[in-house]
VOBA-1610 file (N, C-alpha, C; in pm, whole numbers, padded with zeros to 5 digits, always signed):
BEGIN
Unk+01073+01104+00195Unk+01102+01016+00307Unk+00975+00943+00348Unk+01023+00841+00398Unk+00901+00765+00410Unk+00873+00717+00596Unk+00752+00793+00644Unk+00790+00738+00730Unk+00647+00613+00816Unk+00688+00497+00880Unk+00547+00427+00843Unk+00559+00398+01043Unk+00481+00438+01006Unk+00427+00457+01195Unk+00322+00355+01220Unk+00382+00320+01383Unk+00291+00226+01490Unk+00196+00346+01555Unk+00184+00311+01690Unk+00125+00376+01801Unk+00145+00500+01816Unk+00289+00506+01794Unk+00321+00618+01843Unk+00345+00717+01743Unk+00284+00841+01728Unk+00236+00898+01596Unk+00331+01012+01599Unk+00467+01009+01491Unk+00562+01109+01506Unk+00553+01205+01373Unk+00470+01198+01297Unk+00446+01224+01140Unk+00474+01411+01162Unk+00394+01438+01219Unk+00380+01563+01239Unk+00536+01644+01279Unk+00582+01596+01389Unk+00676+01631+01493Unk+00786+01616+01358Unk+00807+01532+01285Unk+00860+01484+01183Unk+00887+01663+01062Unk+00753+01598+01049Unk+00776+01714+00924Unk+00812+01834+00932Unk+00746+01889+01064Unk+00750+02016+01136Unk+00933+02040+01104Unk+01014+01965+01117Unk+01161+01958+01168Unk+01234+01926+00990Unk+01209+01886+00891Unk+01248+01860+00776Unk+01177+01861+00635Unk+01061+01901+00650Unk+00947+01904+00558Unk+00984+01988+00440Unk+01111+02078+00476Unk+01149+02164+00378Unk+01262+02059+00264Unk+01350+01982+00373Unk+01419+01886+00265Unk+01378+01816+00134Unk+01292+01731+00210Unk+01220+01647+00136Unk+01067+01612+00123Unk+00985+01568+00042Unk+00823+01509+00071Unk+00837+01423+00154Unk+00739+01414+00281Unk+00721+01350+00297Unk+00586+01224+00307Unk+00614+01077+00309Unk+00469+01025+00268Unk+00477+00957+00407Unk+00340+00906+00498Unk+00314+00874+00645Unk+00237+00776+00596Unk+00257+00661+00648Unk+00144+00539+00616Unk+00145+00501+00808Unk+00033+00389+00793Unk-00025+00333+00936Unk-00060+00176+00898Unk-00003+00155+00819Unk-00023-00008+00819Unk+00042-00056+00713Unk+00087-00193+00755Unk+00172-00282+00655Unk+00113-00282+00488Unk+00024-00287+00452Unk+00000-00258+00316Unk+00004-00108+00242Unk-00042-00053+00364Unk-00007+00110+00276Unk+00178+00154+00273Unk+00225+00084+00394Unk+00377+00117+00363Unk+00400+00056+00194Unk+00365-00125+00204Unk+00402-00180+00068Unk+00358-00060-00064Unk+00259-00069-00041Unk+00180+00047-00145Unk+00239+00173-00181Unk+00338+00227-00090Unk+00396+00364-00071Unk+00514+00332-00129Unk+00573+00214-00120Unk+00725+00252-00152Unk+00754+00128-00306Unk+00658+00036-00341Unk+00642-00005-00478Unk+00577+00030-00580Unk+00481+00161-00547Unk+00403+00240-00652Unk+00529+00343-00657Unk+00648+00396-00689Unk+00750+00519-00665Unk+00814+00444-00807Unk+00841+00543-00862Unk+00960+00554-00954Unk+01072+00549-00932Unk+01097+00640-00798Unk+01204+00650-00690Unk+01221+00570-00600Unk+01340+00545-00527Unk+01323+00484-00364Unk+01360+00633-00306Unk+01265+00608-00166Unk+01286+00656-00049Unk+01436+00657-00027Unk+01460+00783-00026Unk+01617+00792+00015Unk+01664+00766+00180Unk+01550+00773+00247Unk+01557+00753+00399Unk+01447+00729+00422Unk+01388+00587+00530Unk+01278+00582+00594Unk+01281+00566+00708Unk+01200+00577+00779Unk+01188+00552+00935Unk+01041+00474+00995Unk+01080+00322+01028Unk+00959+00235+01075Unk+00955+00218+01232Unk+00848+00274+01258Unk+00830+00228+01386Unk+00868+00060+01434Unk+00918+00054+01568Unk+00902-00074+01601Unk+00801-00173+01612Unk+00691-00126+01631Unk+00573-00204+01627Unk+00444-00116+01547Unk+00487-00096+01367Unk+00447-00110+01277Unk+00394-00231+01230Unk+00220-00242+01197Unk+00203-00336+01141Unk+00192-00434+01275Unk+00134-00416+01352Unk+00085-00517+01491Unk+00245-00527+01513Unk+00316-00470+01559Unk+00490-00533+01599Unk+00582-00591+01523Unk+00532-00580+01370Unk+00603-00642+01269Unk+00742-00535+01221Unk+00737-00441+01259Unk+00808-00319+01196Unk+00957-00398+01176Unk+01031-00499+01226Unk+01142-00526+01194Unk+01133-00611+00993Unk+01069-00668+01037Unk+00983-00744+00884Unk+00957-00675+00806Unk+00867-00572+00839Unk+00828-00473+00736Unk+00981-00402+00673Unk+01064-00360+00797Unk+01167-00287+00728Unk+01262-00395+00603Unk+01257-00524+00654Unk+01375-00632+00565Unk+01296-00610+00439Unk+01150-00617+00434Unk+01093-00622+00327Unk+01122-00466+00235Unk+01114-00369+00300Unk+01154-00271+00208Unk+01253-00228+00166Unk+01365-00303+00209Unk+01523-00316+00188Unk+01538-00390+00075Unk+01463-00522+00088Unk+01455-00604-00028Unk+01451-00530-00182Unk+01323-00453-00145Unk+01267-00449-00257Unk+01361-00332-00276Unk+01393-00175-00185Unk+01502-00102-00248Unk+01565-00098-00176Unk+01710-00152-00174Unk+01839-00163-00130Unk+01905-00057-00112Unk+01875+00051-00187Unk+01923+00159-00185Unk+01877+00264-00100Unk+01750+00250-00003Unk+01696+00319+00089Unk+01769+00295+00201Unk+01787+00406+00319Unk+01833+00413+00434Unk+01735+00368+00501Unk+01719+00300+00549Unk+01586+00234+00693Unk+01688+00243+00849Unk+01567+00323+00918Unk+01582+00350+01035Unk+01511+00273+01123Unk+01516+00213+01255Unk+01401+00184+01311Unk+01381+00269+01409Unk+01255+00312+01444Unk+01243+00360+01606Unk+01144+00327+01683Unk+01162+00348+01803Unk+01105+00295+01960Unk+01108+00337+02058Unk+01050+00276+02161Unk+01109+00311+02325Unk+01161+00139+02357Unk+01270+00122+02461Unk+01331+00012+02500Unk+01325-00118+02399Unk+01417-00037+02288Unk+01372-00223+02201Unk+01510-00330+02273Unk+01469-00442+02273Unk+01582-00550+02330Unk+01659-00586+02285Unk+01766-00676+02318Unk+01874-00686+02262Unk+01918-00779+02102Unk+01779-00878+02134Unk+01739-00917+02013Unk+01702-00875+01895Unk+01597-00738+01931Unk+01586-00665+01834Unk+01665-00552+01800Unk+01802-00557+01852Unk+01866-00458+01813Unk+01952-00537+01709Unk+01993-00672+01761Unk+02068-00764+01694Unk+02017-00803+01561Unk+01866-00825+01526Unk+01813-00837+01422Unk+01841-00710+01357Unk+01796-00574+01357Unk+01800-00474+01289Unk+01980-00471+01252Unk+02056-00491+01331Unk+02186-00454+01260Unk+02229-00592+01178Unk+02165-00705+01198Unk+02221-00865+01071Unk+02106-00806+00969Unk+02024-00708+00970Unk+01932-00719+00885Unk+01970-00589+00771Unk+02081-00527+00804Unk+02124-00419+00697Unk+02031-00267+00739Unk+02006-00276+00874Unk+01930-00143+00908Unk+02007-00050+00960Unk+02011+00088+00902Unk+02115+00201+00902Unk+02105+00254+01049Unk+02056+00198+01168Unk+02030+00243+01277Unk+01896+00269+01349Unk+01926+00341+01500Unk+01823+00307+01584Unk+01751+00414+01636Unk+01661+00504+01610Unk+01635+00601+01692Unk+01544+00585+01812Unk+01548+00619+01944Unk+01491+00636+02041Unk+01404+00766+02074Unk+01320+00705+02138Unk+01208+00819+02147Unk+01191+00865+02278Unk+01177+01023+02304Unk+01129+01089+02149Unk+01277+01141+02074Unk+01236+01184+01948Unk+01293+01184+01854Unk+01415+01264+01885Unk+01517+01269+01850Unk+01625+01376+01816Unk+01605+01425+01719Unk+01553+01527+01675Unk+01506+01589+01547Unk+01611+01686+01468Unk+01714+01740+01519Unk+01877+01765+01501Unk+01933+01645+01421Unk+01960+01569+01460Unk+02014+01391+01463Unk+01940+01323+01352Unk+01809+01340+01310Unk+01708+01325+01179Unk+01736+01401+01130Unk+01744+01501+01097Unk+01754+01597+01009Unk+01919+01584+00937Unk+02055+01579+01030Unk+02148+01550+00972Unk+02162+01396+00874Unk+02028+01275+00920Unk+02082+01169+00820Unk+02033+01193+00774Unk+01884+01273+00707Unk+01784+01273+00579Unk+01906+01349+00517Unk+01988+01471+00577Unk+02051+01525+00440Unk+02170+01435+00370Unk+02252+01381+00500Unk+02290+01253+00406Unk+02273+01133+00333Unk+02125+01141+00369Unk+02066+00999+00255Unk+02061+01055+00172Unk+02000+01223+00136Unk+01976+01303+00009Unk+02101+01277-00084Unk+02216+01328+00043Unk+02356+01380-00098Unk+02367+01209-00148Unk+02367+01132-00037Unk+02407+01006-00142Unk+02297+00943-00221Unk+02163+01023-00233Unk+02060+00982-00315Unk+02109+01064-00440Unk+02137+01195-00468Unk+02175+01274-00543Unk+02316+01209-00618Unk+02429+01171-00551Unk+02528+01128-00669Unk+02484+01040-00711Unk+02391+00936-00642Unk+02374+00802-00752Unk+02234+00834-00851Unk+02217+00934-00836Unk+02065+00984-00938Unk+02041+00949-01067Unk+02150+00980-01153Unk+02230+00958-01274Unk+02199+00865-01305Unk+02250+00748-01256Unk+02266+00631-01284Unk+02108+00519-01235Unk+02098+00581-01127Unk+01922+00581-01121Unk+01823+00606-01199Unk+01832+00708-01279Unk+01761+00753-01348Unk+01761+00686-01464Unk+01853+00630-01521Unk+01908+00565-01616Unk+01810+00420-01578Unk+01862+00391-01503Unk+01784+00239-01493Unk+01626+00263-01494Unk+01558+00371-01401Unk+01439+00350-01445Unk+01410+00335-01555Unk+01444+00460-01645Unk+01377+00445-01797Unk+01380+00330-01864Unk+01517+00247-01802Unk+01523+00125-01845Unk+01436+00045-01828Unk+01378+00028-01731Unk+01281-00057-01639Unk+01134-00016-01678Unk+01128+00087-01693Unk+00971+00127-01784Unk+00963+00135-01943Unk+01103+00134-01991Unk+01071+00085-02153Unk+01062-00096-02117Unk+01105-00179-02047Unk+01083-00309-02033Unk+00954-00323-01983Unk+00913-00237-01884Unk+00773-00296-01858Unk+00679-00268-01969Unk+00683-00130-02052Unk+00566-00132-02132Unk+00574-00267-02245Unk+00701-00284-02300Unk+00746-00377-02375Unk+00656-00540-02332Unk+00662-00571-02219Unk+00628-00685-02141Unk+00505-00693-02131Unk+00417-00573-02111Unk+00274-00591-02105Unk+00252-00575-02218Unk+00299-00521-02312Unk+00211-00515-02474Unk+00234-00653-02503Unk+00357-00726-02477Unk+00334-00873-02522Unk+00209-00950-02515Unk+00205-00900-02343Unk+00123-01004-02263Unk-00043-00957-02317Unk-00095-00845-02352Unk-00159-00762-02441Unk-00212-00830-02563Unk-00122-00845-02623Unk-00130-00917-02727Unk-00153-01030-02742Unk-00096-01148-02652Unk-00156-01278-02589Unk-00306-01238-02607Unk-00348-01210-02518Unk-00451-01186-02469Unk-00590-01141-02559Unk-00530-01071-02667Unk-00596-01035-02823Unk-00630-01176-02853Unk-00540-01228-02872Unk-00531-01374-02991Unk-00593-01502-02895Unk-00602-01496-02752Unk-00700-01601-02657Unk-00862-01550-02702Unk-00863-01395-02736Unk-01004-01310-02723Unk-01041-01347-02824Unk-00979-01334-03005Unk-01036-01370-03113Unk-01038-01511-03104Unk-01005-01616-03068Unk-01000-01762-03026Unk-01165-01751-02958Unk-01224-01672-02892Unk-01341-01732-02815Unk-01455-01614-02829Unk-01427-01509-02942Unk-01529-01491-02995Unk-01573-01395-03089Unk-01680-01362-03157Unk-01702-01302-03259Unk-01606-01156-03325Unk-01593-01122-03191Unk-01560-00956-03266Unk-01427-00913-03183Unk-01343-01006-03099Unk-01226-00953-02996Unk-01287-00858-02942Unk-01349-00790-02910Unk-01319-00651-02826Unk-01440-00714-02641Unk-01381-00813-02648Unk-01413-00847-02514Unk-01322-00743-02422Unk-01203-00778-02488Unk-01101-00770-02443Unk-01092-00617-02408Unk-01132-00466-02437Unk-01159-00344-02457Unk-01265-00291-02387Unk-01359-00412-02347Unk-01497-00343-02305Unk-01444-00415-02157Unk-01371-00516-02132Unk-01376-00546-02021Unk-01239-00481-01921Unk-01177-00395-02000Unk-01105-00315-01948Unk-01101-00183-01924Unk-01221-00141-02027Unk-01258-00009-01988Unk-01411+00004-01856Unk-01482-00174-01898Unk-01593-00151-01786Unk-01484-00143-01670Unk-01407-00246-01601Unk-01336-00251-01487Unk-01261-00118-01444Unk-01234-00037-01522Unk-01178+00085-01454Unk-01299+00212-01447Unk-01400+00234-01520Unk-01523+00279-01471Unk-01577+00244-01324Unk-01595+00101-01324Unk-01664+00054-01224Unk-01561+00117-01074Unk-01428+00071-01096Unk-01327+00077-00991Unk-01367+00293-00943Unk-01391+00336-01044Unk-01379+00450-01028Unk-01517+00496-00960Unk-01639+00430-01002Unk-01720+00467-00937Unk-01741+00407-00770Unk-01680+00278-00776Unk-01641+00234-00647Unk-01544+00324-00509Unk-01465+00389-00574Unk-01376+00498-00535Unk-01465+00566-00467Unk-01578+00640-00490Unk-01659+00715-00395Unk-01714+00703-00321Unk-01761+00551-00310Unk-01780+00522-00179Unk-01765+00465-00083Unk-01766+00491+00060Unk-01726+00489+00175Unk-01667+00385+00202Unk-01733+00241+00148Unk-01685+00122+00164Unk-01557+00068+00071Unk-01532+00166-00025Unk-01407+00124-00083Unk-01310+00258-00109Unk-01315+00396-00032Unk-01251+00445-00101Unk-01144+00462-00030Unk-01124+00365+00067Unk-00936+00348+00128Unk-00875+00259+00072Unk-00957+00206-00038Unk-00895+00069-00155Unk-00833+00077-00256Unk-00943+00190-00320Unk-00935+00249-00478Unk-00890+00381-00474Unk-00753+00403-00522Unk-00671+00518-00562Unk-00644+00548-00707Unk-00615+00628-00781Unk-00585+00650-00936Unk-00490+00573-00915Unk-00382+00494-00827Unk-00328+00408-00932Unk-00370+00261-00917Unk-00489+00212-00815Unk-00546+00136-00824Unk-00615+00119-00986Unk-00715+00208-01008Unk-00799+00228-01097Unk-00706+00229-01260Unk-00565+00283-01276Unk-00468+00267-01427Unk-00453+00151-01415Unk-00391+00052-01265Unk-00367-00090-01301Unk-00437-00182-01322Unk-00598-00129-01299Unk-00663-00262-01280Unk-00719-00226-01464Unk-00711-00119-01508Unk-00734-00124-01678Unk-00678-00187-01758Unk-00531-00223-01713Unk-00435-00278-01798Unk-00440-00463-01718Unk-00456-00488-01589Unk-00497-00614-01550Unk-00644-00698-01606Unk-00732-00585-01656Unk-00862-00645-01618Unk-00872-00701-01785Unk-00753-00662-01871Unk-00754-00679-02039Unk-00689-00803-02056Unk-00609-00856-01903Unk-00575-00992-01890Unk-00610-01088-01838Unk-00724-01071-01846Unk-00827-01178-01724Unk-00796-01315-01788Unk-00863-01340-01884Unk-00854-01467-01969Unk-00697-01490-02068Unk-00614-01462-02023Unk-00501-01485-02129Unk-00484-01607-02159Unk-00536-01680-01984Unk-00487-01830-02036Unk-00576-01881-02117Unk-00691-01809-02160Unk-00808-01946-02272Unk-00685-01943-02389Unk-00605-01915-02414Unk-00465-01898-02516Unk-00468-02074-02527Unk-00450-02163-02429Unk-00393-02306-02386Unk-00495-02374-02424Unk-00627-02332-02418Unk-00733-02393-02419Unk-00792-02452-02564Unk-00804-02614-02609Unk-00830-02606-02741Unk-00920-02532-02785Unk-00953-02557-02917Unk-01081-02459-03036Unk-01169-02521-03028Unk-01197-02690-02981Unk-01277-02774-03019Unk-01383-02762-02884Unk-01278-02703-02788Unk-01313-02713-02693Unk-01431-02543-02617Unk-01273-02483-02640Unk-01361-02356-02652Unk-01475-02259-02704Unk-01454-02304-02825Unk-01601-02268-02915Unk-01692-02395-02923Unk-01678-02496-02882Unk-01796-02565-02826Unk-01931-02541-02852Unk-02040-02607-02967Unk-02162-02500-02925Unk-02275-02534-02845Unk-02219-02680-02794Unk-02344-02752-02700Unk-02291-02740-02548Unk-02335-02777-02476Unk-02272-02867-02353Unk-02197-02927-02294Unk-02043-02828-02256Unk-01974-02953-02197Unk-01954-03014-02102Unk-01877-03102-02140Unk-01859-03223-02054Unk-01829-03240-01941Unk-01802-03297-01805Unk-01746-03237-01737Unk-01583-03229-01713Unk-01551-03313-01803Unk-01402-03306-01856Unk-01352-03185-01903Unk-01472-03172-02004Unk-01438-03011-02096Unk-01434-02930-02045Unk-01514-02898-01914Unk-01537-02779-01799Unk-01406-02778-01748Unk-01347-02893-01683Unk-01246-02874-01619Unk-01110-02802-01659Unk-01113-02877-01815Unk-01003-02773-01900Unk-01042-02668-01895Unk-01158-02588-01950Unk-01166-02458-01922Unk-01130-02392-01816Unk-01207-02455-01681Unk-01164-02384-01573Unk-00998-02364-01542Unk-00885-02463-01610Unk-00775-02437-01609Unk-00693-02266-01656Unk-00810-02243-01776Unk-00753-02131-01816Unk-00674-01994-01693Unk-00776-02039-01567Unk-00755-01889-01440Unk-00597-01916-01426Unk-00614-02071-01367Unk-00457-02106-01339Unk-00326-02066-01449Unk-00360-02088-01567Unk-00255-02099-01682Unk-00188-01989-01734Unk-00339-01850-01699Unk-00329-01699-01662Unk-00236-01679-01622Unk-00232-01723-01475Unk-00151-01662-01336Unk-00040-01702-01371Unk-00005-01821-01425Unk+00159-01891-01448Unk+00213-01786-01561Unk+00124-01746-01654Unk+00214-01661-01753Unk+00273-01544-01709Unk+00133-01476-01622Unk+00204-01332-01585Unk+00296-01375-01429Unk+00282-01495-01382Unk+00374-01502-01297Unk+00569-01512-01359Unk+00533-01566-01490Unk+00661-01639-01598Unk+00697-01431-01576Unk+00641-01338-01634Unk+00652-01209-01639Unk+00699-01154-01559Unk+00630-01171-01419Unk+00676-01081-01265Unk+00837-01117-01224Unk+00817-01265-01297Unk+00998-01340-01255Unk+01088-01255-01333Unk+01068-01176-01489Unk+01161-01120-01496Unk+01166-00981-01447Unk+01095-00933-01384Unk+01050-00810-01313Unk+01108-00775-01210Unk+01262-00710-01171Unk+01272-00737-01024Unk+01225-00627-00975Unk+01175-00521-01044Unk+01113-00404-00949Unk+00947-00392-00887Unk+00866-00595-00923Unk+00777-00569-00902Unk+00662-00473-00961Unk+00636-00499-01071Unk+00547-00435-01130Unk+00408-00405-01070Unk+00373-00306-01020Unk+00192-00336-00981Unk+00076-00362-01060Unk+00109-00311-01212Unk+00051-00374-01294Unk+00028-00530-01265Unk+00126-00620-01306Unk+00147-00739-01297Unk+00109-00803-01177Unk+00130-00728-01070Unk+00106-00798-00918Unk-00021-00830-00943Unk-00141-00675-00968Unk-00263-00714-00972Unk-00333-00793-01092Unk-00231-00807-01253Unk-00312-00933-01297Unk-00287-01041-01281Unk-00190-01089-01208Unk-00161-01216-01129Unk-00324-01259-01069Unk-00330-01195-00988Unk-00477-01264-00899Unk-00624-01206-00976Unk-00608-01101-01087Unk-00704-01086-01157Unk-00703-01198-01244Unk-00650-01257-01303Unk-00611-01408-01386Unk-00670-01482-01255Unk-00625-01524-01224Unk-00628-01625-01119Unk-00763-01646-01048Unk-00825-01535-00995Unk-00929-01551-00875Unk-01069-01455-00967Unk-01102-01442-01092Unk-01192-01351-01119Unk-01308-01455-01179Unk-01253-01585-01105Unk-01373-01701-01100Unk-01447-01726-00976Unk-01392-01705-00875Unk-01390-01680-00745Unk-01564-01624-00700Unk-01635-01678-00611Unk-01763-01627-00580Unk-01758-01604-00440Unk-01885-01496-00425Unk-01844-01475-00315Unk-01865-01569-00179Unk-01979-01637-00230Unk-01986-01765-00152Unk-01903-01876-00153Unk-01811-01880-00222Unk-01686-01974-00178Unk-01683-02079-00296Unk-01759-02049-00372Unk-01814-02190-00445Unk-01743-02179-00595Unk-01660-02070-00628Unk-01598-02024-00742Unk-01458-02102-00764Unk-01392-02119-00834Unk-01243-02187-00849Unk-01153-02061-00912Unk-00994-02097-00888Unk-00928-02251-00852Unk-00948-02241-00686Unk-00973-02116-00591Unk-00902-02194-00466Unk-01034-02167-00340Unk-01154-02156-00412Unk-01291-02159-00327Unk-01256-02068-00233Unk-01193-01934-00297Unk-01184-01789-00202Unk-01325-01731-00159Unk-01360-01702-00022Unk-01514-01670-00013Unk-01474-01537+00047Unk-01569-01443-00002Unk-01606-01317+00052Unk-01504-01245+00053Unk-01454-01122+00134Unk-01335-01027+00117Unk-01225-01121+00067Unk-01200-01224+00130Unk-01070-01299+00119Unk-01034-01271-00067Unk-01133-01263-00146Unk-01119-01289-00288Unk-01076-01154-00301Unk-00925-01104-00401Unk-00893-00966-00399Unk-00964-00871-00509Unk-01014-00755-00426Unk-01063-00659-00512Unk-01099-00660-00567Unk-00954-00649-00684Unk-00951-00647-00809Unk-01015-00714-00865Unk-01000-00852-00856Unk-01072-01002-00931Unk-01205-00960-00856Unk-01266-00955-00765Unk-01437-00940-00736Unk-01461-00818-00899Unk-01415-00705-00866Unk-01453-00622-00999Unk-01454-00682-01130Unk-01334-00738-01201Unk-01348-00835-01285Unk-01456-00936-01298Unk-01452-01000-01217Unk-01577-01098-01179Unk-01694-01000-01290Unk-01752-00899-01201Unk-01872-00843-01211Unk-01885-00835-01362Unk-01800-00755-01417Unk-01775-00667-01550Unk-01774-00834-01630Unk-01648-00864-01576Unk-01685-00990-01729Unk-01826-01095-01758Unk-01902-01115-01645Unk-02018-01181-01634Unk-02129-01082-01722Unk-02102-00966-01667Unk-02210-00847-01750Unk-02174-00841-01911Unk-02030-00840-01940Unk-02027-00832-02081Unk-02061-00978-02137Unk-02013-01081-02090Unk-02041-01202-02169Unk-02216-01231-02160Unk-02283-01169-02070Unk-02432-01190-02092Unk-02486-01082-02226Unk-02390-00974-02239Unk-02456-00874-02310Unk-02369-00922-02479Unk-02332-01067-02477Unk-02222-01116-02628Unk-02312-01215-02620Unk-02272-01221-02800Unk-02374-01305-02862Unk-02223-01437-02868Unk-02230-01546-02864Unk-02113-01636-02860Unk-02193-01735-02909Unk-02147-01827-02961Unk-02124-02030-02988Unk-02206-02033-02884Unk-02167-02024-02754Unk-02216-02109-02677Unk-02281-02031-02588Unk-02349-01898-02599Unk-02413-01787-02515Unk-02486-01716-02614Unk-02630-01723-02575Unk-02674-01655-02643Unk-02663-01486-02564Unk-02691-01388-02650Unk-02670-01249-02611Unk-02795-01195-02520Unk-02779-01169-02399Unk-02922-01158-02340Unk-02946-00960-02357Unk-03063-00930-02306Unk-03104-00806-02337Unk-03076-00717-02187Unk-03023-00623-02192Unk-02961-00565-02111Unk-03058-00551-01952Unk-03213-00587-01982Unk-03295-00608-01873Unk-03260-00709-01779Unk-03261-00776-01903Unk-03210-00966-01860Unk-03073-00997-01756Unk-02998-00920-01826Unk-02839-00899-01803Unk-02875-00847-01633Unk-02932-00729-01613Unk-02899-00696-01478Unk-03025-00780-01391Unk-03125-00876-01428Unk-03173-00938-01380Unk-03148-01041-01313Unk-03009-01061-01405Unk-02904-01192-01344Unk-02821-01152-01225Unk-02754-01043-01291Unk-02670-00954-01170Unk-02713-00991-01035Unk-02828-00872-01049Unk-02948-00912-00923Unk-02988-01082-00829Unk-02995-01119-00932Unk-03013-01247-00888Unk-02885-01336-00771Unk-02757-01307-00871Unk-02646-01330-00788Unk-02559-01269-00706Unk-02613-01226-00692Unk-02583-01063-00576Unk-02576-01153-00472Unk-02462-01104-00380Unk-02439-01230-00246Unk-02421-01365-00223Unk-02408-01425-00400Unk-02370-01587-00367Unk-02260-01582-00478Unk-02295-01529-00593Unk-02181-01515-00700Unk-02100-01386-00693Unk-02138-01245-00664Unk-02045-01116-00647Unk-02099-01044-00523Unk-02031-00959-00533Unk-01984-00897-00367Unk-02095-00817-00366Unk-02204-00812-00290Unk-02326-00751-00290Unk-02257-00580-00294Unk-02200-00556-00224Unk-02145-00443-00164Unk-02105-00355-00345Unk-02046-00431-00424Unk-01994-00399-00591Unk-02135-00403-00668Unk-02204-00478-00606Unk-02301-00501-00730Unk-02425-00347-00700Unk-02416-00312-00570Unk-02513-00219-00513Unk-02470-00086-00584Unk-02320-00082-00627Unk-02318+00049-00677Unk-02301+00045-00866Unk-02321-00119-00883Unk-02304-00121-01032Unk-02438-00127-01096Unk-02519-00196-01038Unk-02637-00225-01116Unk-02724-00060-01102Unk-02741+00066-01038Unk-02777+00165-01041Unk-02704+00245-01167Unk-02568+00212-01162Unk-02526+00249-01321Unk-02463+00180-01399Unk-02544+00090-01455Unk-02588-00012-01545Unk-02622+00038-01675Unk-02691+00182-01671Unk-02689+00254-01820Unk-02576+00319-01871Unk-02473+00346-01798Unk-02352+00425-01797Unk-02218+00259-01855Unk-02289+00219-01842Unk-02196+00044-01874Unk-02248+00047-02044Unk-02376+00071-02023Unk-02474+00054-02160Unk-02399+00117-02255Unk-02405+00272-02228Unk-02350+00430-02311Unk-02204+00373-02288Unk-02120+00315-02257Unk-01979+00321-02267Unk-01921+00159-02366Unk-01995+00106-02382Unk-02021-00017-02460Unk-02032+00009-02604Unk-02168+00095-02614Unk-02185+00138-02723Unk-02083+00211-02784Unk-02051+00348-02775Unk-01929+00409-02766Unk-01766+00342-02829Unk-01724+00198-02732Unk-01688+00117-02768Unk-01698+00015-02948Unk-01794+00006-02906Unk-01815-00118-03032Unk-01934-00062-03148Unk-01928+00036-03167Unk-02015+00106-03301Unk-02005+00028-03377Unk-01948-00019-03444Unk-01986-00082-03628Unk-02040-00178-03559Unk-02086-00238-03405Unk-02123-00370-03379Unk-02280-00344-03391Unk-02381-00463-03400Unk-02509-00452-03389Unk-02563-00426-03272Unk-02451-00495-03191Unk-02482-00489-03017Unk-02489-00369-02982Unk-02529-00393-02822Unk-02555-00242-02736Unk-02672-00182-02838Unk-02792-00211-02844Unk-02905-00100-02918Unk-02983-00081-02755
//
């Protein structure tokens, strides 16, 4: 059961009274509810949103989790909600109203009937997931594979594509510990952004050969096509998420890892001159990792710098190009990028 609380903090009083039925999960803000009930295999067989969840949004929040599972019971509760908001919650498909404080008798009899009618339709639930996760793996190995054939298109050895998905979930992981990100980065932050961060560049796919392997200077015409590639990204795995109706989180996060992992933190990055937090997460991490590997690749049009060099640059753009805050805990393990590179790409000359 899911229950996503305002002000008024019933989590406890909650469980105390049904904890034996079912798990329950407690969020305190509009993204950790999203987070709680589109990372599940399952839907919530019953939830309960405060009325002023999410700064007073709790009626919104609930349409939105109806949306996404139809099959969840959503409750709202409060003290004196009005007549408007009673009128919204019942045009909005909400299974009712609880008043506070709780009837915990009265909860306890609908969690067991959301259960039994979660239980006969299980079957057939169950059925569709597997369905829905043999389609998603199916969908990302495509998009996977794209993404191979943009990588051997722009340079020597493909395994951009390998090092920049295993640096990005290292990094995410070492980010996890500290203070400043570890209400961000969860293990399933850190699986999706491995399988997002291998799709950064899908769109150089669009991008000519003449253009891309380039070995002088381009133009500023030529730049511009390139820079198209973030955009051309986002449209493919957006073409993807459209056939997705369960919302993939994979996909959610390489949407804007495509898209924004050009993005600086000073505002000055494309397509949409995102500055500072505004740029998501994910894409700041990307950012970091792919700048570090393409300095540490020998390319057409890059020469391969020496791993001194490499974090000299880092350093350098610390606070105008990446998030000082990412770079403070990457460039200290910068040899651990080194040893996991190597590891990576043995038969290569690189990484000595």
């Amino acid at each position: 059961m899911l229950i996503a609380e305002g002000p008024q903090r019933i989590c406890e009083s909650v469980k105390s009274a049904v904890a034996d039925l079912t798990p329950i999960v407690c969020t305190h803000s509009a993204d950790a509810s999203r987070k709680a009930w589109s990372s599940r295999d399952e839907a919530f067989p019953l939830a309960l949103v405060d009325l002023n969840h999410g700064e007073g949004r709790g009626l919104e929040i609930a349409a939105e989790l109806l949306a996404f599972s139809p099959s969840t019971r959503v409750l709202i509760y409060g003290e004196n909600p009005t007549a408007d908001q009673l009128l919204a919650a019942l045009n909005g498909g909400i299974a009712g109203f609880l008043h506070l404080p709780l009837d915990l008798d009265l909860l306890r009899d609908k969690l067991q009937a959301a259960l039994r009618d979660d239980k006969s339709a299980g079957g057939l639930q169950a059925s569709l997931r597997e369905q829905t996760k043999v389609l998603r793996r199916t969908r990302r190995a495509g998009l996977l594979a794209l993404a191979k054939l943009a990588e051997h298109r722009d340079t020597e050895t493909g395994l951009h594509v390998e090092r920049v998905s295993a640096f990005s979930a290292e990094l995410a992981n070492e980010l996890s510990r500290s203070p400043a990100f570890e209400q961000s980065i969860d293990a399933e932050f850190i699986d999706a952004i491995r399988v997002a961060a291998a799709l950064h560049d899908i769109g150089k796919v669009a991008i000519p050969d003449e253009i891309l392997r380039k070995p002088g200077r381009l133009t500023a015409e030529e730049f511009e096509t390139v820079k198209s590639h973030s955009m051309i990204g986002w449209q493919v795995i957006q073409s993807a998420r459209a056939e997705d109706s369960g919302h993939d989180p994979v996909l959610d996060m390489a949407a804007v890892v495509c898209r924004n992992h050009h993005e600086r933190w000073d505002g000055s990055g494309y397509p949409d001159k995102l500055q500072g937090d505004a740029i998501p997460l994910a894409a700041r991490i990307v950012a970091v990792i792919d700048a570090f590997d393409a300095m540490r690749s020998a390319r057409v049009y890059n020469p391969e710098r020496t791993s001194q060099e490499t974090g000299a640059e880092i350093l350098r753009c610390r606070g105008t190009h990446f998030d000082p805050a990412i770079i403070d805990i990457f460039l200290p393990n910068i040899e651990a990028f080194e040893n996991l590179g190597r590891m990576l790409d043995r038969k290569s000359a690189r990484w000595k």
